[in-house]
C-alpha positions as CSV (number, residue, x, y, z in Angstrom):
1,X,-51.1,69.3,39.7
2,X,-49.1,66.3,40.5
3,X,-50.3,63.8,42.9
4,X,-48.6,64.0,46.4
5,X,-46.4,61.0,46.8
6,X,-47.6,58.3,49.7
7,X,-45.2,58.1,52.5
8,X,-44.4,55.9,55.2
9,X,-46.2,58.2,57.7
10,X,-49.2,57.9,55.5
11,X,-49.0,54.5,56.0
12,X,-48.6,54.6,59.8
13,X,-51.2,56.6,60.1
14,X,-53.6,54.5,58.1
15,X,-53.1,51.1,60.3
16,X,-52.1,52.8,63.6
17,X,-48.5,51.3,64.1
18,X,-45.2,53.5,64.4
19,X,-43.5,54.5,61.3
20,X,-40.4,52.0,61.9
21,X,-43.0,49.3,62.2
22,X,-44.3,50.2,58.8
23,X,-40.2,50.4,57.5
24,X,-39.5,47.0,58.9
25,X,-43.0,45.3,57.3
26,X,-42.2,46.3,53.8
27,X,-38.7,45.3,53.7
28,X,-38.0,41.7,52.7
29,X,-36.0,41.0,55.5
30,X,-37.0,42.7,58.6
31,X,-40.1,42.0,58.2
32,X,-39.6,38.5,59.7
33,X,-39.5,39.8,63.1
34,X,-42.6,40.9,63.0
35,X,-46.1,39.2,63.2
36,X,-47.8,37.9,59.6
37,X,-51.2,39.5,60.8
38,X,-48.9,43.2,61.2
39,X,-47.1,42.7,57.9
40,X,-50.6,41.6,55.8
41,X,-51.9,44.7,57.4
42,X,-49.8,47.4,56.4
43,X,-49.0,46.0,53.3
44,X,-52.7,45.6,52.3
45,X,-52.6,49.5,53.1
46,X,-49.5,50.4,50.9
47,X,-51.2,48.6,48.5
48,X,-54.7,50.8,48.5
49,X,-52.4,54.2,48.9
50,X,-51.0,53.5,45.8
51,X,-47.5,53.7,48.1
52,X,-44.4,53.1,46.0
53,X,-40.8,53.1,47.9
54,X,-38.1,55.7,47.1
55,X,-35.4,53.4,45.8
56,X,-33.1,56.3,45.7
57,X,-33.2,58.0,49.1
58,X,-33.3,54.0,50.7
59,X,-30.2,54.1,48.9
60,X,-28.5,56.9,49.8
61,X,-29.7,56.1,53.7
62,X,-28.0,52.7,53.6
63,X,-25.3,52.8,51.2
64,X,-27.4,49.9,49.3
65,X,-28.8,50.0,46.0
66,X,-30.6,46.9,46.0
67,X,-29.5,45.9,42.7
68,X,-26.6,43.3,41.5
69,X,-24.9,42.7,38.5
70,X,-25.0,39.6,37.0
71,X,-22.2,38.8,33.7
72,X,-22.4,36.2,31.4
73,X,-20.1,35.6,28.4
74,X,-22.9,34.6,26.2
75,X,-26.6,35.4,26.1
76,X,-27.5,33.1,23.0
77,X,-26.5,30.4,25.6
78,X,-29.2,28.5,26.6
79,X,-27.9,27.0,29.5
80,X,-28.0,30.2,30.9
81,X,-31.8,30.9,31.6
82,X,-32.1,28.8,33.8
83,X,-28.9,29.5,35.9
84,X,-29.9,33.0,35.7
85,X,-33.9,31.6,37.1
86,X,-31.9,30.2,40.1
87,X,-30.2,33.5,40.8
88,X,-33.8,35.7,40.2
89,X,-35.9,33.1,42.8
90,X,-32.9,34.0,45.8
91,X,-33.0,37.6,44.6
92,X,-35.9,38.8,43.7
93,X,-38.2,37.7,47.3
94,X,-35.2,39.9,48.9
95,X,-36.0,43.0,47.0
96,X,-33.1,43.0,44.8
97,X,-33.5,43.6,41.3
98,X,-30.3,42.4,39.0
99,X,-28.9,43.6,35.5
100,X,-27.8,41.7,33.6
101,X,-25.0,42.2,31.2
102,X,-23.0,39.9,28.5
103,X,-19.2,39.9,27.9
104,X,-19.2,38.4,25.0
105,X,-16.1,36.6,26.4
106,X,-14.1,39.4,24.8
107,X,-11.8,40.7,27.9
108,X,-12.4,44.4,27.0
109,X,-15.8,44.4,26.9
110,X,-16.0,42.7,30.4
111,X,-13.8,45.3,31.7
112,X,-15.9,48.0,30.2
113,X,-18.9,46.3,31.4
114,X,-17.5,46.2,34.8
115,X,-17.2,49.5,35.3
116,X,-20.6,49.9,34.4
117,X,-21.8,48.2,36.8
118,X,-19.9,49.8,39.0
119,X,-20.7,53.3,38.0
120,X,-23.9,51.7,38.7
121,X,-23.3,51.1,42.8
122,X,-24.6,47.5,42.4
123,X,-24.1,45.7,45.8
124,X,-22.6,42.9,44.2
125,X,-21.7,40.7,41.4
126,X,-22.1,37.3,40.2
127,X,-19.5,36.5,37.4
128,X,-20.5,33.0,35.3
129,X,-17.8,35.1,32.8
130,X,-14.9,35.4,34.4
131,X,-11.5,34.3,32.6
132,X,-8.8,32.8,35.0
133,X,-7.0,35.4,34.9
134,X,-8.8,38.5,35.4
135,X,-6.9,41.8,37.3
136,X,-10.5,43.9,36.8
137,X,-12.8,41.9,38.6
138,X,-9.9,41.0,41.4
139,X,-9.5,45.0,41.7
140,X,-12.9,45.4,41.8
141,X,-13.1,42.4,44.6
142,X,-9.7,43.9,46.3
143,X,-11.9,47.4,46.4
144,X,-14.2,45.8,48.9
145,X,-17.2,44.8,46.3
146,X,-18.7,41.2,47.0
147,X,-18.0,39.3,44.3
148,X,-18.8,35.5,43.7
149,X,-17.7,33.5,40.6
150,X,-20.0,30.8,38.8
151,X,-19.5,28.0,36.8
152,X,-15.5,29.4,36.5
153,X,-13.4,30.3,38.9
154,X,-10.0,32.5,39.1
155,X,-6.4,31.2,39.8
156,X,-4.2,32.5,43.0
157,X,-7.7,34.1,44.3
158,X,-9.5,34.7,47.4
159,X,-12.8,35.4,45.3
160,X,-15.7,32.4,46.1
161,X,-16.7,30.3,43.2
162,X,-19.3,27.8,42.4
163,X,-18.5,25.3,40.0
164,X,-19.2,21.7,38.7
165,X,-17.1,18.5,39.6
166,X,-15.7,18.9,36.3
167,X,-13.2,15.9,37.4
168,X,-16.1,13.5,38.3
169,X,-18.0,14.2,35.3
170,X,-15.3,13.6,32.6
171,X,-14.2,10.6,34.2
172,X,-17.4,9.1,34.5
173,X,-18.0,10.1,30.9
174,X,-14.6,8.3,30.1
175,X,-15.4,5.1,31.8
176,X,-18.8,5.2,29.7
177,X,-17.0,5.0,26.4
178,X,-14.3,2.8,27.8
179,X,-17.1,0.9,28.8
180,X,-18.6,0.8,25.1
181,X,-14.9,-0.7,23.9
182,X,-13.5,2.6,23.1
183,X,-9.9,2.8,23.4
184,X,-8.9,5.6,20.7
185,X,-10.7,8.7,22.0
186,X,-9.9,12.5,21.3
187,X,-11.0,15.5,23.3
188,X,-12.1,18.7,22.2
189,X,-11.4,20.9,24.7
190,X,-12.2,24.2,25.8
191,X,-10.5,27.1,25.3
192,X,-7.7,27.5,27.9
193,X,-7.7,30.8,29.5
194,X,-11.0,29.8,31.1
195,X,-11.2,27.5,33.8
196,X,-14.1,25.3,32.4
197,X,-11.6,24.1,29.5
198,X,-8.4,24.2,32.0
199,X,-9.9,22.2,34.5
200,X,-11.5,19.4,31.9
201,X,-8.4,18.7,30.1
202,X,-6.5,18.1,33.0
203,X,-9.4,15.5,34.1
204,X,-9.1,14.1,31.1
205,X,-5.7,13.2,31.1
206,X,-5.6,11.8,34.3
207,X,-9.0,9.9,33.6
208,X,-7.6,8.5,30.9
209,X,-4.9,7.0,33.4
210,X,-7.0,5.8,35.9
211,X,-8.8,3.6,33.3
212,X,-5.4,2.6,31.5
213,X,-6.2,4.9,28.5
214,X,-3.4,6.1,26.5
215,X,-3.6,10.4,26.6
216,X,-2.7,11.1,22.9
217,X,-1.6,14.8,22.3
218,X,-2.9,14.5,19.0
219,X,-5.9,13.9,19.6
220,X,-6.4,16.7,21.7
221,X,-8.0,19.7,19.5
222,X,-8.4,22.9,21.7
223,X,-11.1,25.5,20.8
224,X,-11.4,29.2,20.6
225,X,-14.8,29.4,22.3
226,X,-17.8,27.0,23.6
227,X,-20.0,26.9,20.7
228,X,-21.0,25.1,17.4
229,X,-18.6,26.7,14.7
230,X,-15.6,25.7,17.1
231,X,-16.4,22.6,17.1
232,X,-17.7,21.7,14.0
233,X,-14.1,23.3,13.2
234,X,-11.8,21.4,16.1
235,X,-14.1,17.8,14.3
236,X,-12.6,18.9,10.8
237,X,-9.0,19.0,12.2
238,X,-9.2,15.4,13.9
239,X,-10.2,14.4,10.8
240,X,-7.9,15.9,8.5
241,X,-5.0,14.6,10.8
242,X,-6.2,10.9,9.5
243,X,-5.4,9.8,13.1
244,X,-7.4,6.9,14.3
245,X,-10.2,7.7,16.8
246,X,-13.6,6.1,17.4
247,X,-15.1,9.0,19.8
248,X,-15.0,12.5,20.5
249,X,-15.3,14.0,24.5
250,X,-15.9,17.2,24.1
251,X,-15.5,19.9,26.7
252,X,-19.3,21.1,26.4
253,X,-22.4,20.6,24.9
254,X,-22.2,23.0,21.8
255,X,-19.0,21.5,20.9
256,X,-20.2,18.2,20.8
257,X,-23.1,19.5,18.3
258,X,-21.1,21.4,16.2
259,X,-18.6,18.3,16.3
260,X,-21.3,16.1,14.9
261,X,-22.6,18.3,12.2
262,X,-18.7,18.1,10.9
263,X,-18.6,14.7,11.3
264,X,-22.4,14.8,9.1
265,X,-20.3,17.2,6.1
266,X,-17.9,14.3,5.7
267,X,-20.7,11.4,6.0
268,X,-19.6,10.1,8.9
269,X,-22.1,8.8,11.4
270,X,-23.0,9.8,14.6
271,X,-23.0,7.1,16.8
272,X,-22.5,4.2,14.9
273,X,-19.2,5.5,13.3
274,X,-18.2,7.8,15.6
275,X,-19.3,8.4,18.8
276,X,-19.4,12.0,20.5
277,X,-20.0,13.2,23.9
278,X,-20.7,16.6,25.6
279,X,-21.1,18.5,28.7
280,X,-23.8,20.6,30.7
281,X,-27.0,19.1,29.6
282,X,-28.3,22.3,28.3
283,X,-31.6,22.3,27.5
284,X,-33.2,21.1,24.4
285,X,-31.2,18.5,23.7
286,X,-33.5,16.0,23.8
287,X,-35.3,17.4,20.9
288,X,-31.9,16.9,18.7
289,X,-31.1,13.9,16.7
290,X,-28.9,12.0,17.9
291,X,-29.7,12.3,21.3
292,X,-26.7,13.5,23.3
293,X,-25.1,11.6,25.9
294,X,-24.0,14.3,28.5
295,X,-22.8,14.9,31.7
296,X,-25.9,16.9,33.6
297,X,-24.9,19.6,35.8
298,X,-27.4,21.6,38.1
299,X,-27.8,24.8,36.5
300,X,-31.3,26.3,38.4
301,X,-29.1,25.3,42.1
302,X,-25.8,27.0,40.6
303,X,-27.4,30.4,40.4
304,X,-29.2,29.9,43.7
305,X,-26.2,28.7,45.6
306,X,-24.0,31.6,43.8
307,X,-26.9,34.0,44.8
308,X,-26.5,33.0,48.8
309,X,-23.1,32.9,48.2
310,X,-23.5,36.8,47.7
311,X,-25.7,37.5,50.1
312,X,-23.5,36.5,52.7
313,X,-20.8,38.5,51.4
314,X,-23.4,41.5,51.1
315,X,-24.5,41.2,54.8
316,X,-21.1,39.7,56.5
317,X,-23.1,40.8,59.9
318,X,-25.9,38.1,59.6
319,X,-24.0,35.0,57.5
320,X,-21.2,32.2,58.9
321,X,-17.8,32.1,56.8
322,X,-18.4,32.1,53.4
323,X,-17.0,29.0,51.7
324,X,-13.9,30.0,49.3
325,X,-15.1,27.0,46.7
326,X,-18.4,25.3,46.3
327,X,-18.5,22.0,44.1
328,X,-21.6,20.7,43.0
329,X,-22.4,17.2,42.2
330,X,-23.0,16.3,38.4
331,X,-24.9,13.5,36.5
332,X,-24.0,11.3,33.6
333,X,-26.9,11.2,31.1
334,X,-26.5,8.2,28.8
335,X,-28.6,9.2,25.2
336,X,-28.2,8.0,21.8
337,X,-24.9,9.8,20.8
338,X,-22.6,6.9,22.1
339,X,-22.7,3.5,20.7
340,X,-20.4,0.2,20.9
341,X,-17.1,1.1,19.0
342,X,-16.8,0.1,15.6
């Protein structure tokens, strides 16, 4: 025989309070108006009953699943743990459990994973994937979903985003090197259907004015995607172009380390030949040699601030205007990947 399942009535009647009061003390957020005494009670008595809530019939009373999607284009990505920590500690205290899914960066799969999700009923959806141009997610946004954008954002859209001050960062990382005596500096940059490599491109060339630097075209090397085979790659063209250059500002942090393993196959060294710089401060990096000189972005407040950013979109009743862009602060890290000019 299977074992009846505990109810909210079981509870009420085990501590004495009316069944809404027992409603409001296990949920997350109407529990606040009500005493801590009330709340540790009836909890401590779901807890003995063995009382576990009915996800699916909460649901289909208040149109919520309590769930949200979460996309990422690449889950070998280390910076992402702990954006995605920031987004869990919001989250998770609320009630809300989130699935996470990975593009890939390939625009059919995100579209696929999209509906997914939305097969799913999530109440919402961060995207730290989102390409600049993207009609799926802006449908889906347009249909009335909450959506919020991290780390990228969409062109000639209402959709809120989070990102870095990708303008401050690259010039501060400019002034370093011109700093060092640099004056012959190429860029690896990002891909350019993404905002992340749109965005720092542009700051570079108009760093590179402020500081009297001369923007060369060819020394611009653009990559396919953010990681260490592009830009081991985008370093072998530089050099096979024979232009003169003595450092490399790349567009992210796994560019810059592929970059300096291409410079490594042509015995080239990192810094005292060559300098090379990256971006995002992902972790580990100071347990690789050389030590790379960054620009530090805050990845664990990113997901949090994405995360309220949600919220508020999710319960419009209880939240202010919701900001259309968010632009956190970032940090230059000086290591030991950047060195005098030769």
């Amino acid at each position: 025989m299977s074992k009846k399942r505990i109810t909210l009535k079981d509870i009420a009647r085990a501590t004495g309070v009316h069944v809404s009061t027992v409603s409001r003390a296990l949920d997350p957020v109407e529990r606040k108006a009500i005493t801590e005494e009330v709340v540790n009670r009836i909890r401590a008595s779901a807890d003995m009953l063995g009382y576990r809530p009915n996800r699916i019939a909460a649901g289909l009373r208040t149109k919520r699943t309590m769930t949200v999607g979460v996309m990422i284009p690449d889950i070998t990505n280390v910076i992402f743990p702990p954006i995605l920590r920031g987004i869990e500690s919001v989250l998770e205290p609320l009630g809300y459990a989130s699935i996470i899914v990975n593009t890939d960066s390939k625009r059919d799969r995100e579209s696929r994973l999209l509906d997914v999700l939305r097969d799913r009923g999530v109440d919402g959806i961060i995207h730290a994937a989102v390409l600049r141009n993207d009609p799926a997610i802006a449908k889906a946004a347009e249909d009335g979903l909450p959506v919020v954008t991290l780390n990228r954002k969409m062109e000639y859209s209402n959709i809120p985003y989070v990102i870095n001050d990708e303008e401050a960062g690259i010039c501060e990382m400019l002034r370093h090197l011109h700093d060092l005596g640099h004056r012959h500096i190429a860029h690896l940059a990002g891909p350019q259907d993404l905002s992340t490599g749109q965005l720092r491109l542009a700051a570079f060339r108009e760093a590179a004015k402020k500081l009297s630097i001369e923007f060369r075209a060819n020394l611009v090397v653009t990559a396919t995607r953010f990681d260490e085979t592009e830009g081991a790659r985008c370093a072998q063209v530089l050099l096979s172009s024979e232009k003169n250059f003595t450092a490399i500002l790349c567009a992210n942090d796994r560019l810059a380390l592929g970059a300096i393993d291409g410079l490594r196959e042509r015995g080239i060294d990192c810094p005292r030949q060559i300098s090379v710089t990256g971006f995002n401060d992902m972790p580990f990096l100071d347990l690789i040699r050389p030590k790379l000189t960054t620009v530090r972005i805050q990845q664990h407040s990113a997901g949090r601030t994405a995360a309220n950013i949600l919220l508020q979109l999710i319960n419009p009743e209880t939240s202010v205007d919701v900001p259309i862009e968010t632009i956190l602060p970032v940090e230059l890290v000086i290591r030991e990947s950047t060195a005098p000019a030769a």
